[in-house]
N, C-alpha and C positions, 0 to 999 in steps of 0.2 A: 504493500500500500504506500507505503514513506518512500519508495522508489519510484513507483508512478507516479507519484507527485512532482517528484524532484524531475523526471523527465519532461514531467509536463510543462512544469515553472522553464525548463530552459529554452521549450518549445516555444513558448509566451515573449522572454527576452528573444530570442534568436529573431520572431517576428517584429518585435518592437525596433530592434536594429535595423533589420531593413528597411522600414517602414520610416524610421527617421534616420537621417544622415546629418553630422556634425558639420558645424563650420570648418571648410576646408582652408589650409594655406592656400597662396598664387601658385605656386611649384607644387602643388598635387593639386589643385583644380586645376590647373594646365594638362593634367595627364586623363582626365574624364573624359567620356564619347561625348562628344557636344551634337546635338539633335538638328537636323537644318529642316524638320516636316514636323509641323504641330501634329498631322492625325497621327502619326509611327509616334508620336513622344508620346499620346494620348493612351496607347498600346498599354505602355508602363509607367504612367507616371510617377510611381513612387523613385525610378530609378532614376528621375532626369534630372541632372542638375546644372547642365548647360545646354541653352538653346537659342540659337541665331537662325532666328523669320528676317533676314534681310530680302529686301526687294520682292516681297511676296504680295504687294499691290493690297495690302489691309487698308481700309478706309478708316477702321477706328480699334483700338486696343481686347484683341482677343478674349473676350472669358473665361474662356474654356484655360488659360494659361494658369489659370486658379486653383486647378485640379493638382498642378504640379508642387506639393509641398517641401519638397527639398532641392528646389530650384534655389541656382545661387548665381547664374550667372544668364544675363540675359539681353539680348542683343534685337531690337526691331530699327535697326535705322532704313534708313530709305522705302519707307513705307509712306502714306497719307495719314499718319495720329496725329490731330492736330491738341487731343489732351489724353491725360490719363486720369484713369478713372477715382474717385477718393478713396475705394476701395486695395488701393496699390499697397496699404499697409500688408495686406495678408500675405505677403510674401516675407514673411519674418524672416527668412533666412539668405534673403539677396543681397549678395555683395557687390557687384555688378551691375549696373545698368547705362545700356547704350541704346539711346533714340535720338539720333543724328537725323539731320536731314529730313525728316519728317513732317514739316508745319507747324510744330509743336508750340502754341498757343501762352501756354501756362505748366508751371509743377503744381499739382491738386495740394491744398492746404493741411493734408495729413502725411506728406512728406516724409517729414521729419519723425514721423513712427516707424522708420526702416531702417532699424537702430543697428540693423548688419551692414550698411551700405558702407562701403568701402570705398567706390570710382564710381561716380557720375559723371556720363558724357552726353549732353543734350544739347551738343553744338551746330553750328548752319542751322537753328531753327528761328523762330519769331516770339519769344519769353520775351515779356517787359517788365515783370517783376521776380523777386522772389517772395515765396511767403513767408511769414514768420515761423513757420515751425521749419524752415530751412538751417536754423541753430541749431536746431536737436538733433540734425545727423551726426552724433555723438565720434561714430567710428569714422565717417569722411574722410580721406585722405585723399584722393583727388577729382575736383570737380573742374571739369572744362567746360568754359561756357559761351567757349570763341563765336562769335559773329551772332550776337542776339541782339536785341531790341532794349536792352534791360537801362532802366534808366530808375530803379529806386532797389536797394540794400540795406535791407533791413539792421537793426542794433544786434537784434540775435544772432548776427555769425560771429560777434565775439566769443561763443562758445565755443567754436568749433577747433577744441584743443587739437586733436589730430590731425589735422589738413595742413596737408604738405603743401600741396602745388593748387593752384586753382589759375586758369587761361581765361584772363574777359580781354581777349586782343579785339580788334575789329567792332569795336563797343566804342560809340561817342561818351565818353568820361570827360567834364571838366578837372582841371587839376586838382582842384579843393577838395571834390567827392576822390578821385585816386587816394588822396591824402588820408580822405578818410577812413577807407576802406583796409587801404594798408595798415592806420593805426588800431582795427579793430582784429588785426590778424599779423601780430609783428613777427612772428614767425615760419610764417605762411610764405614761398617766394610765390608771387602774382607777377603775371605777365599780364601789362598794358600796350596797347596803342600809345602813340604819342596825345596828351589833352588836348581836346576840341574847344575851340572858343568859343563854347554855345551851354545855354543855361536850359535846365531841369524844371 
């Protein structure tokens, strides 16, 4: 009886492991199958943990990507999402995310609940803000935001202790706001454009 049990109990963890996967390093999430077809990721999604829908003509951010719970790394650039959905937090476990080139409008106000994100890249698109729970990307370490629209920065990215690099190149910045931004990230290196003579 005490041994069927004990088989059982390991039976239970053995499924519980596959069924969630830990936060990977960069150098072994680099070595995972990366998925390039939602319905084949669909197959198994407990196993998927990277997947790049590039150029797959999406008009607006998949659902069904939802299904994917130990998804950490995720790639929709050159698609048409002009937003993401506020529901984006459920991805507790994405480190990753790349939606380049897309149209992308806006980051949804609950951002900052994707307390795994690591690299945000949502560059060549059309952002004119960020929102405030963009401070709470606690883990952040690099956010490119080359060629947006963005013309207000929030106080909240003084939090953002672990951001290394962050790219606002090709962004009209008066000098004064560069000033500012840089003093709310002194150790952050930021790439600027040269300052625009043009006011906010």
């Amino acid at each position: 009886m005490g041994r069927g049990l004990s088989i059982f109990l390991i039976f239970l963890l053995t499924c519980a492991y596959k069924a969630q996967i830990s936060l990977l390093d960069s150098a072994v999430l680099a070595t995972y199958q990366e998925y390039t077809d939602l319905k084949e990721a669909l197959e198994s999604p407990d196993n998927v943990v990277k997947l790049s829908l590039r150029k797959k003509k999406f008009k607006e951010f998949p659902k069904e990507i939802f299904k994917l719970k130990n998804l950490q790394y995720l790639d929709l650039s050159k698609n048409s999402i002009k937003e993401l959905p506020d529901s984006i937090f459920k991805l507790s476990q994405l480190q990753y995310l790349i939606i380049s080139k897309t149209g992308l409008e806006r980051l949804p106000n609950t951002i900052g609940k994707l307390k795994s994100l690591k690299h945000l890249n949502v560059n060549q698109n059309e952002i004119t803000i960020l929102p405030y729970s963009f401070g709470d990307l606690e883990n952040l370490e690099i956010a490119d935001l080359w060629s947006n629209n963005l013309d207000y920065f929030p106080e909240s990215m003084s939090k953002l202790k672990n951001l290394k690099v962050m790219d606002l190149r090709n962004i009209l910045i008066p000098q004064v706001h560069q000033d500012r931004i840089q003093n709310m990230l002194p150790e952050t290196t930021i790439y600027f454009s040269p300052p625009c003579n043009c006011s906010w």
